[in-house]
N, C-alpha and C positions, 0 to 999 in steps of 0.2 A: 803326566797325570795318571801312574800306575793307581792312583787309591781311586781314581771315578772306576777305572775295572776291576778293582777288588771288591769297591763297594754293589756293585752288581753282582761280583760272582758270589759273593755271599749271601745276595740277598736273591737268586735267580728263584729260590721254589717260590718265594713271596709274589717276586713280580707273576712267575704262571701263571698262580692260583687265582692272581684278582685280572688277570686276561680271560681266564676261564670263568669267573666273576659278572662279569660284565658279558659272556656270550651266553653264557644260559640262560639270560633274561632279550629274549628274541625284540628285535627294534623293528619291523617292518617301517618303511618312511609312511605309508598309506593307515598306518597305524598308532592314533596319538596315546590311546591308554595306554600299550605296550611300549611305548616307544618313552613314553614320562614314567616309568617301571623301570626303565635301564635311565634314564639321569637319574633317577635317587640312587641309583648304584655308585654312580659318577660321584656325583654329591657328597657320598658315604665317603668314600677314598678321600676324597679330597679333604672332609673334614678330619680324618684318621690322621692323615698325615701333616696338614699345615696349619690343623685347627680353627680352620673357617670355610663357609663353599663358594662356590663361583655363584654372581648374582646369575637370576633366571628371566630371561626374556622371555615372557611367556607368548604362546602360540596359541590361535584355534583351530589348526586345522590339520599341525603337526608336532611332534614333541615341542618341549621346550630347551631353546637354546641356551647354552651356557658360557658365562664369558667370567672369567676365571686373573686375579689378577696378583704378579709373585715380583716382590723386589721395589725399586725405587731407579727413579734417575728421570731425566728429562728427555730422552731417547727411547721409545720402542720396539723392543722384537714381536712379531705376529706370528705367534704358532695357531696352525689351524689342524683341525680331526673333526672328524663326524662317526655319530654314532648312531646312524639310521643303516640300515639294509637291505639286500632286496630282498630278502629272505622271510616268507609267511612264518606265521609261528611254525613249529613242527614241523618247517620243511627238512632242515638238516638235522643231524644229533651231534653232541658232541664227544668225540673220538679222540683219544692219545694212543698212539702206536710208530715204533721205530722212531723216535725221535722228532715226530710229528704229530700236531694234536689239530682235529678237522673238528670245522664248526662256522656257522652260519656267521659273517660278519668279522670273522677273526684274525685272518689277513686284509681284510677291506671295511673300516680298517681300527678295529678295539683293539689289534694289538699294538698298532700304533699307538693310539690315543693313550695305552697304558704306560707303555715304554716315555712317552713324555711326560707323565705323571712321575715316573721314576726317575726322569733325568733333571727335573726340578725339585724332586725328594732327595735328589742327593747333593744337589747345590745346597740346599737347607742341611742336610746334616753333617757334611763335610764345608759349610760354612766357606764353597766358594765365593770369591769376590764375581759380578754383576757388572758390567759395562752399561747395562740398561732395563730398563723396567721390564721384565716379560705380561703380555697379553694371550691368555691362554683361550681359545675360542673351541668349545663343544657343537657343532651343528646338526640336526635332525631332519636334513632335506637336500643332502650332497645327492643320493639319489635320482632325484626325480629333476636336476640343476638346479636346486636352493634357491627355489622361489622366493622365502619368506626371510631368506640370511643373505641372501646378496649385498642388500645394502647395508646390514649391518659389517659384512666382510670388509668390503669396498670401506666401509667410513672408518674402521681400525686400519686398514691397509695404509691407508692415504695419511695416517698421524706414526705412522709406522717408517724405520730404516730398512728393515728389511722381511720376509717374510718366509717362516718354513712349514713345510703343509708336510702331515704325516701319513699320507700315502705310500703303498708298499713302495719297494726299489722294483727294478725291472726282473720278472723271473729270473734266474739262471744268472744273470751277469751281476745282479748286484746292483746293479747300475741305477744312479740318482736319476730324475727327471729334468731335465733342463729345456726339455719341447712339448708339448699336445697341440694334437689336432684341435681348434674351436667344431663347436659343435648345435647342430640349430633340429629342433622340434614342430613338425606341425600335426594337426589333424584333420583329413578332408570329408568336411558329410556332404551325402549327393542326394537330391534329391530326384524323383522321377514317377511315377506312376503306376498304382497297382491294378490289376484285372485279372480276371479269370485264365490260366495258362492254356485252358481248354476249346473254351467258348467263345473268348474274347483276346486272344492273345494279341490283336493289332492293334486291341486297345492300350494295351499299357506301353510303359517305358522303363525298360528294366535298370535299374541303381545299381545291381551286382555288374552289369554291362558295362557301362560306363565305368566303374571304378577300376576294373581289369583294364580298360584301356589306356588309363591314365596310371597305373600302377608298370603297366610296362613300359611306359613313356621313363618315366620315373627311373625306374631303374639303370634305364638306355645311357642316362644322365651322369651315371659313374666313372669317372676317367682317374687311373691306377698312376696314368705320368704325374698328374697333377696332384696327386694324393685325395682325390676325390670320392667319396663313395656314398652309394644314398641307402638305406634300405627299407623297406616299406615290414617292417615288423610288424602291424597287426590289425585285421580287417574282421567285420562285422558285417551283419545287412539277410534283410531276407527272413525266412520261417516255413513255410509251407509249400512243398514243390510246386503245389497247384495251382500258385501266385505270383505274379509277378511283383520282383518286390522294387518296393516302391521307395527304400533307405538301402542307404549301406555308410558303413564308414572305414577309413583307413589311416593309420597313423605311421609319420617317417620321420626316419631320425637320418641326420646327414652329420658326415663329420669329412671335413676341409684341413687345408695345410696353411692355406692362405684366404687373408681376408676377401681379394678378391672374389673367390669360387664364394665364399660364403655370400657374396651380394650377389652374384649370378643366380646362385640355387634359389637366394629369398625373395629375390624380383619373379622367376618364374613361377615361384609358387600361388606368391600372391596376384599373380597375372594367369592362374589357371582359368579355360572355359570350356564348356561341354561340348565336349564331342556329336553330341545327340541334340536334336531341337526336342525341347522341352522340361529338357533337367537343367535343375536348378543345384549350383556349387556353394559352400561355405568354408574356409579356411579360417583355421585356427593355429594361433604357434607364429613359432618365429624364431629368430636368433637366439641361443641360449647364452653360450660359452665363444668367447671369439679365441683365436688362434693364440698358443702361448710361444713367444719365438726367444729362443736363446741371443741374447745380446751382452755387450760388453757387461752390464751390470750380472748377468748373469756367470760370467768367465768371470768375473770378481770374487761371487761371492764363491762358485766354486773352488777356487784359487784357495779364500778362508778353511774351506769344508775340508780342501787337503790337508790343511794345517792341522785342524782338528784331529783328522783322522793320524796324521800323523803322531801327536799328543800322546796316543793311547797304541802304537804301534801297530793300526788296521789296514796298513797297507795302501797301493793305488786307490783313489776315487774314481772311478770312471760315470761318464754321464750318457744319456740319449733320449731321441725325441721318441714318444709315443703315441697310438692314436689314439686312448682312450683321455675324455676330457676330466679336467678336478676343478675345486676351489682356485687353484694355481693360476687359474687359465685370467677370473677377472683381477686379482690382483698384480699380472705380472703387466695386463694391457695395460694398468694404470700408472706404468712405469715405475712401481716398488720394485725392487732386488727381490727375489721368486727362487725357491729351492726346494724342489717337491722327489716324494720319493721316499724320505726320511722314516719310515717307519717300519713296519715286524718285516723280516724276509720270508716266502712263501711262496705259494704258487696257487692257480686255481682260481682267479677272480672272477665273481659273479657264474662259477664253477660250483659243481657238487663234489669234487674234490680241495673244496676251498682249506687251505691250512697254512698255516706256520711252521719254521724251522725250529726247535727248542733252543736248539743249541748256541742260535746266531741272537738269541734274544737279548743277553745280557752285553754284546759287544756295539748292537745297534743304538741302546738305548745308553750306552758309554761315550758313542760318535756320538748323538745329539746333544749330551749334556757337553759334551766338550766343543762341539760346534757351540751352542749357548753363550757359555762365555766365551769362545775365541770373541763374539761379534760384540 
């Protein structure tokens, strides 16, 4: 398949420029005007190139998702991307230098989501043959674990043969995804009693107290054999030294290797109780992402991906587990074939060094379209 990488390397300054396209219009997930700002970006491409745009699911409370539909057949492939980031407006700028071009979202992952724009623009112009209908999914809440697209992921998954998420490859190696950590979300507000820290300090029940205690409990919780780890990222509570304060709150994020640990972690949490007579607990959250485990189906379709790769003379495939969770996680639980990984090579994720390799752009997005049709 020398012409899917000629027709890339031909067209490489095109594909940059609309990766860079689509990073200058900043996507925060917590951000729905800016975040429906970059789908009409999406939109735009898509209408340029195949003359129609992906229907919009529309959101209230996050961009609007997009599901985008190429080819024919009675069998589906699920390509997934998302084009939310953590990234505020104006947090990052966008930078090219040495062969790298830095910018909020760009390895995680619009350069992905481009790169498969281009690898179904060049099935259409090079009038590849299709084994099956592709279903192209845009999401606006991979972020925060796609509250509002889960089911719609899950209900294409499940009508789906197999599915490829365009998440980056592993830093440095290259290397596809074929494992994540599942991953589970909570929030705990405590409550307790305010009073004067001076005059009446026996009177109160301090909330910041309490929560320290239960934050290092928490913590203690991490076991490294088991690929266990908890971390309590982010606490609030309290105002004026003078007072005891009478809220606090803290949020933790847990990521497991196995389902087991993850019902260990979610039964303790929701079996938390106060340490102190008088404070009162409320837990929020739960399981997000369950565990993605490499299985046969998975040596399969890797098996394909070599072939592909081989198609375009890209060399070894190599795969591995990672901790950080994706889209990948709920559709591989649901036993679809899962191959995540697929998108821009780079380094720096959820990093202020966040970037892309220029150079590798055009040969990743030559594997995907040939992984495509290999399936």
């Amino acid at each position: 398949m020398d012409e899917i990488k000629t027709f890339m390397e031909e067209n490489k300054e095109q594909i940059i420029k609309d990766i860079k396209y689509l990073v200058e219009a900043d996507s925060p997930t917590d951000n729905k005007i800016l975040a429906d700002e970059c789908k009409k970006r999406i939109q735009s491409l898509l209408k340029d190139y195949f003359g129609y745009e992906a229907e919009e699911i529309i959101q209230e409370e996050y961009g609007d998702h997009l599901r985008f539909e190429y080819g024919t057949g009675d069998e589906t492939i699920l390509i997934l991307s998302h084009y939310d980031t953590v990234w505020d407006k104006d947090d990052l700028e966008l930078v090219e230098k040495q062969n790298k071009i830095y910018g909020p979202g760009i390895l995680d992952m619009k350069g992905g989501l481009v790169q498969t724009i281009w690898a179904l623009k060049a099935i259409k112009n090079l009038e590849l043959s299709l084994n099956k209908k592709i279903v192209f999914l845009c999401t606006s809440d991979e972020e925060v674990g796609s509250p509002s697209s889960e089911e719609l992921i899950t209900d294409e998954a499940l009508n789906s043969t197999a599915t490829l998420v365009t998440e980056p490859p592993v830093a440095g190696s290259k290397a596809l995804k074929s494992g994540r950590k599942g991953s589970s979300r909570y929030y705990v507000d405590i409550y307790g009693k305010a009073a004067h820290s001076g005059n009446n300090h026996e009177d109160g029940i301090n909330a910041i107290k309490e929560a320290a205690q239960h934050i290092v409990k928490l913590e203690s919780l991490t076991d490294y054999d088991k690929g266990t780890t908890i971390n309590v990222g982010s606490i609030e509570g309290g105002g004026k030294l003078n007072v005891i304060p009478d809220h606090a709150r803290f949020g933790v994020n847990v990521r497991v290797e196995m389902e087991e640990e993850q019902t260990r972690i979610d039964d303790y949490m929701n079996s938390l109780s106060a340490y102190t007579e008088g404070i009162a607990l409320e837990v929020f959250g739960g399981i997000n992402r369950p565990p993605m485990t490499k299985n046969q189906d998975t040596v399969e379709l890797l098996e394909v991906a070599q072939e592909a790769a081989d198609n375009i003379g890209m060399g070894e495939i190599k795969d591995a587990f990672v901790g950080g969770g994706s889209d990948a996680n709920f559709t591989a639980n649901l036993g679809v074939p899962t191959l995540d990984g697929l998108g821009a090579v780079g380094a720096g994720i959820h990093a202020e060094n966040e970037h892309i390799v220029v150079d590798e752009v055009p040969e990743r997005a030559s594997f995907l379209c040939s992984l495509i049709v290999s399936l």
